[in-house]
C-alpha positions in Angstrom: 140.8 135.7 104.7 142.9 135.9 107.5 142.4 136.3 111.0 141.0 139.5 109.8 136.8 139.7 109.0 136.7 139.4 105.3 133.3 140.5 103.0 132.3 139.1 100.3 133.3 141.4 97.7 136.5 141.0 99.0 136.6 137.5 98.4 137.3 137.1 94.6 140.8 139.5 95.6 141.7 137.6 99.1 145.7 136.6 98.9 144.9 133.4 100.9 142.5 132.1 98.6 144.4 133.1 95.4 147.5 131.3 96.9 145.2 127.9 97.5 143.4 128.2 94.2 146.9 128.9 92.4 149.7 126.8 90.9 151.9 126.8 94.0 152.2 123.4 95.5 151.1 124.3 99.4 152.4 121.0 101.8 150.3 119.4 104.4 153.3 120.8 106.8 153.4 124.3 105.4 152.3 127.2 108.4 150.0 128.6 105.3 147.3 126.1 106.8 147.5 127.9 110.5 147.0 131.5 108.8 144.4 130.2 106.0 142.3 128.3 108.7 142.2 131.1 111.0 139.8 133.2 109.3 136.4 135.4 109.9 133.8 136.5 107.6 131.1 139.0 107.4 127.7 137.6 107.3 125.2 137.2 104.0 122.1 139.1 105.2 119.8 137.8 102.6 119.3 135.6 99.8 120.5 138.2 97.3 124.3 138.2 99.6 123.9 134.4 99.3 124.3 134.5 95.9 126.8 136.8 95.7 128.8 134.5 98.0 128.2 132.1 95.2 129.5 134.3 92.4 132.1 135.5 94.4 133.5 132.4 95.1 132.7 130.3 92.0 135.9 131.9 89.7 138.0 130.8 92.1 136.8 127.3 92.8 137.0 127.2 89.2 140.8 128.1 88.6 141.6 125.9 92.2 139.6 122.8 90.3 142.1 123.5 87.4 145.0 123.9 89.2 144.4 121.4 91.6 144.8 118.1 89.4 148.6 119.2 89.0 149.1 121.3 92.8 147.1 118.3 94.7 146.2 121.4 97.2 142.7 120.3 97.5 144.2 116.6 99.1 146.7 118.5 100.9 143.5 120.7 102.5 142.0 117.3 103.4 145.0 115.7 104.7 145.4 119.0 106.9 141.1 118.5 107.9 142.0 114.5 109.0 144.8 115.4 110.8 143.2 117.9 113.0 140.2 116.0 113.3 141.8 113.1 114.5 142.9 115.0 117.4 140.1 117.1 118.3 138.4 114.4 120.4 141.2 114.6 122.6 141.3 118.7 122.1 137.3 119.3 122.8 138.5 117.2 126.5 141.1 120.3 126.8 138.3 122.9 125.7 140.8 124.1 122.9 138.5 126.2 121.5 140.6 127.7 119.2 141.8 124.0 117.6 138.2 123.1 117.1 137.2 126.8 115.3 139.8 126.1 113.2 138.9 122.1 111.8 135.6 123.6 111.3 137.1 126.2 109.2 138.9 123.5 107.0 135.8 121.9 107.2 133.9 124.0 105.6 136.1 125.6 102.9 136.1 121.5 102.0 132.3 121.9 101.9 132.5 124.7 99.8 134.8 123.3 97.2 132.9 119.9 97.4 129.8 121.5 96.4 131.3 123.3 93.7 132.7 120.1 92.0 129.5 118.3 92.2 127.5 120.7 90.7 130.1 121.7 87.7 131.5 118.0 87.1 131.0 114.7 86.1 131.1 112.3 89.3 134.6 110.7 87.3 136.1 114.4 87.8 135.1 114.7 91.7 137.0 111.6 92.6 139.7 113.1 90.5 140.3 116.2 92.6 140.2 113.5 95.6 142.8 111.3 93.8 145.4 113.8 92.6 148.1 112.5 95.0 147.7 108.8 94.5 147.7 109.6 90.7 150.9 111.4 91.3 152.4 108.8 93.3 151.4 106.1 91.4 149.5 104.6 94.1 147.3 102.1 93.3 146.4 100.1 96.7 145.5 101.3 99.9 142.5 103.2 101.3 140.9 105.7 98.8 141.3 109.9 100.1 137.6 110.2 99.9 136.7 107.0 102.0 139.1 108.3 104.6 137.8 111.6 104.7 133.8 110.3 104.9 135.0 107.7 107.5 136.0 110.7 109.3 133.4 113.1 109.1 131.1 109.6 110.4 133.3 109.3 113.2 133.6 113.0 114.0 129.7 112.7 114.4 129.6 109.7 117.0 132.5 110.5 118.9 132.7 114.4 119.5 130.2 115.2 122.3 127.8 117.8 121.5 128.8 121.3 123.7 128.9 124.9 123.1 131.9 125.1 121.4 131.2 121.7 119.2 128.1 122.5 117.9 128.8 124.4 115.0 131.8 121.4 114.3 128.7 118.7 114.3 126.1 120.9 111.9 129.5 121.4 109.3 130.0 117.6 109.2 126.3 116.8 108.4 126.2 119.5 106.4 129.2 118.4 104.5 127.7 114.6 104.2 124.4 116.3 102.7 126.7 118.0 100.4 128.6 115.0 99.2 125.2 113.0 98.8 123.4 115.9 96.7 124.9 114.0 94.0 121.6 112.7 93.5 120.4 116.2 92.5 122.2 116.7 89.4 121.3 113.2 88.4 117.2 112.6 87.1 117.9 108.3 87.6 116.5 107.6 90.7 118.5 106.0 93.1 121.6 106.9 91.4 124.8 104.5 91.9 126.9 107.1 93.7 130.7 105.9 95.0 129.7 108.2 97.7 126.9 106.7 98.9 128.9 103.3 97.9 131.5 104.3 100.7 128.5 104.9 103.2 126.6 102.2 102.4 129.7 99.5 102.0 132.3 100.8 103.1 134.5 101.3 106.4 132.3 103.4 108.0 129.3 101.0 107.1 130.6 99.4 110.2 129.2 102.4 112.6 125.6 103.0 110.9 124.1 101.5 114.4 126.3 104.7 116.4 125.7 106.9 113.5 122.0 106.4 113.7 121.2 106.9 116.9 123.4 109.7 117.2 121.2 111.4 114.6 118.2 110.4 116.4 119.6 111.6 119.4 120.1 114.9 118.3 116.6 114.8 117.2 115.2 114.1 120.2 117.2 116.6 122.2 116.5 119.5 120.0 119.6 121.7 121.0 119.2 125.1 120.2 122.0 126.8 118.6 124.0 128.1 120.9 123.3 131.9 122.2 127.2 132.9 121.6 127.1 131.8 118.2 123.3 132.2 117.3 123.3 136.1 118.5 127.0 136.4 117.1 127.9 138.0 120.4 131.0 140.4 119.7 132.8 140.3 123.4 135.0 137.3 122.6 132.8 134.4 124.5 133.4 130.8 124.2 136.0 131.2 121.1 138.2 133.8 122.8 138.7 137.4 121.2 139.3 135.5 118.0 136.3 133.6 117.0 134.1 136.8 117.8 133.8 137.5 114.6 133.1 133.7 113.5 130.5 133.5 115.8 128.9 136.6 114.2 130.1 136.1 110.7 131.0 132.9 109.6 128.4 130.9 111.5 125.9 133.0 109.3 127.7 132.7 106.1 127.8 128.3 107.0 124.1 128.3 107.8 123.4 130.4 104.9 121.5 132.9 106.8 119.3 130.8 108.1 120.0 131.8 111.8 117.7 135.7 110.5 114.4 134.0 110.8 112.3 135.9 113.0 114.8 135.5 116.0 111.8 134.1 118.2 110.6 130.5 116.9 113.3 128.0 118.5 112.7 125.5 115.6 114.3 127.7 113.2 117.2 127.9 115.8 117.6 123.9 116.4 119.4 123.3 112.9 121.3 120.6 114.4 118.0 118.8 115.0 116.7 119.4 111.7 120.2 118.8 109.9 120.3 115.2 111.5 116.5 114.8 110.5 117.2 115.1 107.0 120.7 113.2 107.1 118.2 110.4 108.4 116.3 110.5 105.5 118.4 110.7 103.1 120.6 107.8 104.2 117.0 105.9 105.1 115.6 106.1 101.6 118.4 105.2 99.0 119.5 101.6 98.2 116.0 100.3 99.7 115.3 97.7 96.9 118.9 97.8 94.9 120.1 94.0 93.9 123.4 93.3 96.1 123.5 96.5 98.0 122.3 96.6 101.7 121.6 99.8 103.3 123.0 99.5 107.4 121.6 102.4 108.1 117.3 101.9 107.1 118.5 98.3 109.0 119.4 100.6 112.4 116.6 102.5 111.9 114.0 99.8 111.6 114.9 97.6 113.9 115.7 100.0 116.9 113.9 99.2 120.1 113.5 100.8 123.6 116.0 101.0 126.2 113.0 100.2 128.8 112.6 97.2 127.3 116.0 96.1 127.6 115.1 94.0 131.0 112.1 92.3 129.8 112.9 91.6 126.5 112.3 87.7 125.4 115.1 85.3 125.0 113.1 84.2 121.3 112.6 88.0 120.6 114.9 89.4 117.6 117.9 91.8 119.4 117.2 95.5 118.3 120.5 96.7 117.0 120.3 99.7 119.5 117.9 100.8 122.1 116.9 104.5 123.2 114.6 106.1 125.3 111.6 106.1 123.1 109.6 108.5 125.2 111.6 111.6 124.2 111.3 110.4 120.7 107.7 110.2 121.0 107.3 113.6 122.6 109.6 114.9 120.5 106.8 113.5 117.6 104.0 115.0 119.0 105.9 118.9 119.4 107.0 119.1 116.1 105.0 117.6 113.5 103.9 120.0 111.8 106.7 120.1 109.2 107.6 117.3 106.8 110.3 115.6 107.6 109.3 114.9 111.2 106.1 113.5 109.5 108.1 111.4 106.8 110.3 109.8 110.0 107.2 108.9 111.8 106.1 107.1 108.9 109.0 105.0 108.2 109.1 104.1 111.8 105.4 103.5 111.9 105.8 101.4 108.7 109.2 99.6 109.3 110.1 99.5 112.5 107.8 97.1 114.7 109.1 98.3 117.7 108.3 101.8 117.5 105.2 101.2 116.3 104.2 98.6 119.4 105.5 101.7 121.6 103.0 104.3 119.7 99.7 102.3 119.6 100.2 101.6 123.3 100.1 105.1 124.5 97.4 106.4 126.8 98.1 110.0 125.2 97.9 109.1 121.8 96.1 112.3 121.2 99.3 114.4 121.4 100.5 112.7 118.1 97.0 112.4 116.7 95.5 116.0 116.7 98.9 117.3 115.1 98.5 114.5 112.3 94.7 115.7 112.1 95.9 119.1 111.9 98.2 118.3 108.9 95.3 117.1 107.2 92.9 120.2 107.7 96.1 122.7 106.7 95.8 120.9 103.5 95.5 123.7 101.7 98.6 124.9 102.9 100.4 121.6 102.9 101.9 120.0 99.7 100.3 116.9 98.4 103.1 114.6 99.2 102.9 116.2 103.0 99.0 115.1 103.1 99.5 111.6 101.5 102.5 110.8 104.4 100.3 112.4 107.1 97.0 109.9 105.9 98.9 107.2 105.4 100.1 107.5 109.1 96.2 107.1 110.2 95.6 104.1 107.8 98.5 102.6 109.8 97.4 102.8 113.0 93.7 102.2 112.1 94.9 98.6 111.9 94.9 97.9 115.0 92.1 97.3 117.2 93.2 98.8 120.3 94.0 102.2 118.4 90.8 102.2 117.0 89.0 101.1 120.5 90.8 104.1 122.5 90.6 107.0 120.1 86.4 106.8 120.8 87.3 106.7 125.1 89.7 109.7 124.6 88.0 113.4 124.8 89.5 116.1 123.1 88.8 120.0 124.2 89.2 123.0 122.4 90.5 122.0 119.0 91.0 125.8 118.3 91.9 125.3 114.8 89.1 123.6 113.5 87.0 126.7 113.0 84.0 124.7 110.9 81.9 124.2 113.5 82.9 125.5 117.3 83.3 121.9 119.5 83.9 122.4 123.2 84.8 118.7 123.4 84.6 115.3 121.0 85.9 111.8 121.0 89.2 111.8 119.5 88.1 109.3 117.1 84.8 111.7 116.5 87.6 114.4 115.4 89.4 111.8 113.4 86.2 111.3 111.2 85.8 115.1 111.0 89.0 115.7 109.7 89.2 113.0 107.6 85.8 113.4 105.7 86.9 116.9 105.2 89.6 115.6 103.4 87.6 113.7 101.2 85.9 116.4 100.7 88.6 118.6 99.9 90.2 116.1 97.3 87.3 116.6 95.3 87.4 119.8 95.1 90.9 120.1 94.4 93.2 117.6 94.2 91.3 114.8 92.6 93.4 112.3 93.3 91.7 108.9 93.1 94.2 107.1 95.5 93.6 110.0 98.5 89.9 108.9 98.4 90.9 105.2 98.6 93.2 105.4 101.7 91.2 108.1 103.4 87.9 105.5 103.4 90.1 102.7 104.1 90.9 104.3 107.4 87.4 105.1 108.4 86.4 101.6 107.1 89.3 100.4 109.6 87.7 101.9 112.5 84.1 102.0 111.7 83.1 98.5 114.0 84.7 100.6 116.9 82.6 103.8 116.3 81.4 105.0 119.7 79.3 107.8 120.7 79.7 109.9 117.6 78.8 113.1 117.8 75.6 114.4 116.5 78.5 116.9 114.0 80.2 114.1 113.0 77.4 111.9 112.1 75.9 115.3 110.1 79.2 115.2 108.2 79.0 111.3 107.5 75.5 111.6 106.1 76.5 115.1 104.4 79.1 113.0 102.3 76.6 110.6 101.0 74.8 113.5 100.5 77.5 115.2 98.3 78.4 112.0 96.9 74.8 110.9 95.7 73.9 114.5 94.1 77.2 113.6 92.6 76.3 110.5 91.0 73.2 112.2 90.0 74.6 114.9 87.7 77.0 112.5 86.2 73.7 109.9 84.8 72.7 113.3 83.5 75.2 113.9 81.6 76.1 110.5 80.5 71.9 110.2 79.3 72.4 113.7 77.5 75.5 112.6 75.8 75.2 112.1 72.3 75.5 108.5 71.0 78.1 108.1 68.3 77.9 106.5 65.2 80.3 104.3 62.7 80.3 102.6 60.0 81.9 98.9 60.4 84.2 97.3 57.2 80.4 95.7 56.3 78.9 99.1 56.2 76.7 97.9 59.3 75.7 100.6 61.6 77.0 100.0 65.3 76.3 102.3 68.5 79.4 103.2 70.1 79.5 103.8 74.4 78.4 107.6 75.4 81.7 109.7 76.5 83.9 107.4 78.5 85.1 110.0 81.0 81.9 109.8 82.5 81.6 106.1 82.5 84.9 106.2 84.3 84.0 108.9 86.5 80.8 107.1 87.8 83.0 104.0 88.1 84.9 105.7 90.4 82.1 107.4 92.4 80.3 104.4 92.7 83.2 102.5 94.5 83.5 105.5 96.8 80.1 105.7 97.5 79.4 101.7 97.9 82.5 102.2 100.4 80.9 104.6 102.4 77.7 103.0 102.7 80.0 99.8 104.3 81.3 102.3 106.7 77.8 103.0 107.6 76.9 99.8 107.8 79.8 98.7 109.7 78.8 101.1 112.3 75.5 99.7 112.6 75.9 95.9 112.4 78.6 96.7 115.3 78.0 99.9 117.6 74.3 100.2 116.7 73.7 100.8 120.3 76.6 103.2 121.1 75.4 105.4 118.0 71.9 106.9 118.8 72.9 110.0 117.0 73.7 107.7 114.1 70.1 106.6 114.0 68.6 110.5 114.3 70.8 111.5 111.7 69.8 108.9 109.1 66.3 109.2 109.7 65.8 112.9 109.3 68.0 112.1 106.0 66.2 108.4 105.4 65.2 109.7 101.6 68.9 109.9 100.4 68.6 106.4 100.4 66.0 105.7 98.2 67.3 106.0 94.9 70.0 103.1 95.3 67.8 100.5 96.9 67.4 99.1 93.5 71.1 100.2 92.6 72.3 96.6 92.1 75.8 97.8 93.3 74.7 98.8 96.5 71.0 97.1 96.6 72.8 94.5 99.6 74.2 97.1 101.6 70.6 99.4 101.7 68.6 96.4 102.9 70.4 96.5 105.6 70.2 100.2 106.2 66.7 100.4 105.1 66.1 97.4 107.8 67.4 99.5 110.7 65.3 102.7 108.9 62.0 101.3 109.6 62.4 99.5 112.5 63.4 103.0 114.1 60.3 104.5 112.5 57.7 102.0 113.0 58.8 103.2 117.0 58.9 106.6 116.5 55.1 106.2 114.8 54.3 104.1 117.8 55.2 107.0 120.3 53.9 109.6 119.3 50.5 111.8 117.9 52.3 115.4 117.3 55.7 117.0 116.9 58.8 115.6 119.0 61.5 117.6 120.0 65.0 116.5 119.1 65.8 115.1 123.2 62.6 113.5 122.7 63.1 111.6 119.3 66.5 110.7 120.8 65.1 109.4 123.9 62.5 106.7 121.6 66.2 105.7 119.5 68.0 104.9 123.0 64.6 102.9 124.4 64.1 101.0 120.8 67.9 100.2 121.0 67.5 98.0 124.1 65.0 96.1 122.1 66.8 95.7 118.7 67.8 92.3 117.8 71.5 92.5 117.2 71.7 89.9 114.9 69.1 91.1 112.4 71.5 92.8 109.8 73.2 90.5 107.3 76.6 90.2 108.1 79.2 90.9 105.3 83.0 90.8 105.7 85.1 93.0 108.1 86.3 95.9 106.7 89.9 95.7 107.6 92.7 97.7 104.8 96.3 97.3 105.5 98.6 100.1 104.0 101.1 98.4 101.6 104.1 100.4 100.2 104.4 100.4 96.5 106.4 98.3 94.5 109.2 100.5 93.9 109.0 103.4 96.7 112.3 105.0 95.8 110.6 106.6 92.8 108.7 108.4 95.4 110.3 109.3 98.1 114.1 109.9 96.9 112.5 112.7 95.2 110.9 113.6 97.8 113.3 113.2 100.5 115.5 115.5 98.1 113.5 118.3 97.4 113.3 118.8 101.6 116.8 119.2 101.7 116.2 121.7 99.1 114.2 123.5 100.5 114.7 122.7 104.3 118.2 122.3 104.7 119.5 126.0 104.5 122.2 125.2 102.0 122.4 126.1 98.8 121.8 124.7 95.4 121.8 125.9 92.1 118.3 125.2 91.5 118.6 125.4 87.4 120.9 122.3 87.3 118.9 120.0 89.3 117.0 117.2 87.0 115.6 114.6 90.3 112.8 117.3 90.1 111.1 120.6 89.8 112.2 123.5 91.8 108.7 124.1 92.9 107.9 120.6 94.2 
């Protein structure tokens, strides 16, 4: 490598790297490190170079993984990264540009070398290649290489401000972290006792998870592009003097993996930092949730983080938050990037977990710059993964239980929603959207997805906020009737089928003839359908027993549709819930019949609701139970979301994996 730009054909023959990989023992003192770390490298240009890279590079890890348990040069390399990196805090104060390049370089041949062992060895033979020295030396005390060096890399993170020059330093580190962690991959056992994530979770650096946390968050929330010098790969010497030109061109591509060539224009793709610490989040938030005798610091930092404006105010009896930061860039950083996964997955931990940020959210007045991107996650569903959907739902369950949420959302008008191209709105409620979107959804599961537990959550949302509906729009009550609608035509085919079923016969050990039940997949399908549509009709009734006199488009609606009803007033699982329906039915049409001798226009059949409404005696309706549905996590979440977590780093992260050795899951997840 060199000071000199390198390709990567060229690799496999580089003197450098054969001297490092070979049986020579280099020392931690040895001027080999200055020339080694002082390298360039043209860029991968495509996913076919990153690979390249990868077979390029993988017959020399292989003979340095060999060699190494006798040379120790991969602990020497290390030694070499701590001791630089212990004095680049005090080197990024002096701008020594040149000082930092080069600790990234070590860095990141470490990275590469790391991500080699994981993926070829057993996790016994990685701490090996960490150990060779102490084996050597017979050391049997003292702190472990590898602690050292992830203490490091943790402290590099919180103490190294963020500049020009640092940047790339930071994104390494994480990267490196996400490297070490992707132990996980190889390994189908969820939640996987890793040392590594032992170290992190237990270990010295265990001690800064507060630090590390909202360093992470911070860089969320500041969204730093990449730097032009480095992100353009600017040849006229910049901010790393003549000689990191060519780094900024070529190695900066080859550590991101390319993934600085997206289209050039969308800054998203150019804030890895941001999304780098987004998924370091995760990952550390999500593993050792439920594990006997192992507490996770940093899901503790993360859930119990509160806001530095409420730092004067706060009670004496009040819990402490273990940190505070300024949660209004956090929640407009929320409501400009949703649209990807990860942002949504953090917004629900901290919806779910973290009382403080959820107090914060609900007590927006704007609440419609998180909501309509949420709502938009759910109409894209065909576009969205199933997992994205679920966490994007479950986010509206949560804050449909709470009253005030569910009061405001019917006060707050929407305009334009360009996107939702069904039906063209000029304005609606945001809570009239939020039905909208949601019964599509409904709508769309049973199309598609099927999935019993969508349906469940989706209603128990609209059941959460159906005693607040308020001024629906004459659409969105169209779409509420249009579900029962679908729902009872539904039910309908399935009694046909289950009546034209054929009854099946057997013989009993007495040679007695007994009928056996028709096909049970359609008893359990109108099980199912019967729930949902007995759920639906609370909704409805909800509404009316509450809002009756905020809805007159309610009451239009269910009188031009007033026959749907009729076939389940006998129904005995919903015969309750239609008396009261049917109550409000003909006491709307005994004053329609009242008012008029010929045809009414729609104004003036909605002018005789809003007239009979004054009149209506609000506490005719039987009252039934509040519909209120709290979201509760399953029993054991990891089995969910490590996987889950995992395959965004995959796929998200920029770095590469081989994808046929990974067990936790299927690429295409």
């Amino acid at each position: 490598m060199g000071a000199n730009s390198s390709s990567i054909s060229e690799l496999s023959s580089n003197d450098l790297l054969k001297k490092l990989a070979g049986k020579e023992v280099i020392s931690e003192n040895d001027p080999f490190w200055n020339q080694m770390l002082s390298f360039s490298f043209c860029p991968p240009q495509s996913s076919a170079d990153n690979r390249l890279l990868i077979e390029q590079t993988s017959p020399i890890c292989k003979v340095f993984s060999e060699n190494n348990l006798k040379t120790g040069n991969f602990c020497a390399l290390v030694n070499v990264f701590l001791m630089r990196a212990a004095e680049l805090k005090t080197s990024t104060q002096c701008e020594n540009h040149v000082f930092t390049w080069q600790t990234h370089n070590a860095l990141f041949i470490i990275r590469c070398l790391i991500g080699y062992f994981i993926e070829n060895m057993s996790e016994g033979g990685v701490l090996r290649e960490f150990a060779v020295k102490d084996i050597q030396a017979g050391k049997q005390n003292g702190e472990p290489l590898l602690e050292k060096f992830i203490d490091m890399l943790v402290q590099l993170l919180i103490e190294i401000p963020v500049v020009n020059f640092t940047y790339v330093i930071h994104l390494e580190t994480i990267n490196t972290l996400l490297t070490l962690l992707s132990v996980q991959l190889y390994v189908p056992r969820i939640a996987h006792r890793s040392i590594f994530f032992q170290y992190l979770m237990q270990g010295k650096c265990s001690k800064d998870a507060c630090p590390l946390v909202k360093t992470l968050l911070d860089h969320i929330v500041k969204h730093d592009l990449c730097p032009p010098e480095l992100y353009k790969g600017s040849g006229s010497g910049g901010m790393l003097y003549g000689l990191g030109a060519a780094v900024a061109s070529g190695l900066w591509t080859m550590v991101t993996f390319g993934y600085g060539r997206g289209s050039g224009t969308d800054d998203d793709n150019k804030a890895l930092l941001a999304n780098q610490s987004l998924l370091l989040t995760l990952v550390l938030a999500n593993h050792y949730t439920h594990e006997k005798g192992m507490h996770n610091p940093y899901r503790q930092a993360l859930c119990t983080f509160g806001n530095l404006q409420d730092a004067a105010s706060a009670s004496p009896t009040s819990p402490v938050p273990v940190f505070r930061m300024n949660l209004t860039g956090l929640y407009e950083t929320f409501c400009k990037y949703m649209k990807d996964d990860q942002m949504t997955l953090l917004l629900y931990l901290l919806l779910h977990r973290n009382t403080n940020i959820r107090a914060y959210i609900l007590s927006r007045t704007n609440i419609e710059l998180l909501v309509v991107p949420i709502l938009k996650i759910l109409y894209d569903a065909q576009e969205r993964n199933s997992h994205h959907i679920y966490m994007a739902l479950i986010i509206l369950l949560i804050m449909s239980e709470d009253d005030a949420f569910n009061k405001s959302v019917h006060e707050l008008i929407v305009k334009n929603i360009t996107w939702y191209t069904e039906r063209n709105i000029t304005e609606i409620t945001l809570g009239g959207l939020v039905v909208l979107v949601v019964i599509r959804t409904i709508q769309y599961n049973m199309t598609r997805m099927r999935d019993k537990y969508l349906h469940t959550n989706c209603l128990a949302a609209l059941a959460n906020m159906s005693s607040q509906f308020h001024s629906l729009h004459p659409y969105v009550t169209q779409r509420i009737v249009s579900l029962f609608e679908l729902l009872s035509k539904k039910h309908g085919k399935i009694l046909e089928h289950l009546r034209n079923s054929p009854k099946l016969e057997h013989r009993n050990s007495n040679d007695e003839r007994q009928e056996l039940q028709p096909t049970p997949d359609y008893a359990t399908d109108l099980a199912v359908l019967e729930e949902v549509i007995r759920m639906v009709l609370e909704i409805v009734n909800s509404c009316l027993t509450n809002t009756l006199h905020r809805n007159p488009n309610l009451i239009y609606t269910l009188l031009y549709k007033k026959e749907l009803f009729v076939p389940f007033r006998t129904h005995p699982t919903f015969q309750d819930i239609i008396q009261n329906i049917d109550m409000v039915l003909n006491y709307f049409t005994a004053k329609l019949e009242q008012q008029h001798t010929g045809s009414l226009s729609v104004h003036e059949v909605l002018d005789i609701i809003k007239q009979a409404i004054l009149q209506w005696p609000r506490d005719r309706l039987k009252k039934f139970p509040e519909l209120k549905f709290k979201y509760v996590e399953e029993d054991q979440p990891e089995e969910f979301f490590i996987p889950y977590v995992w395959s965004l780093v995959y796929h998200s992260s920029n770095l590469y994996w081989n994808g046929d050795k990974i067990e936790l899951f299927t690429i295409n997840t």
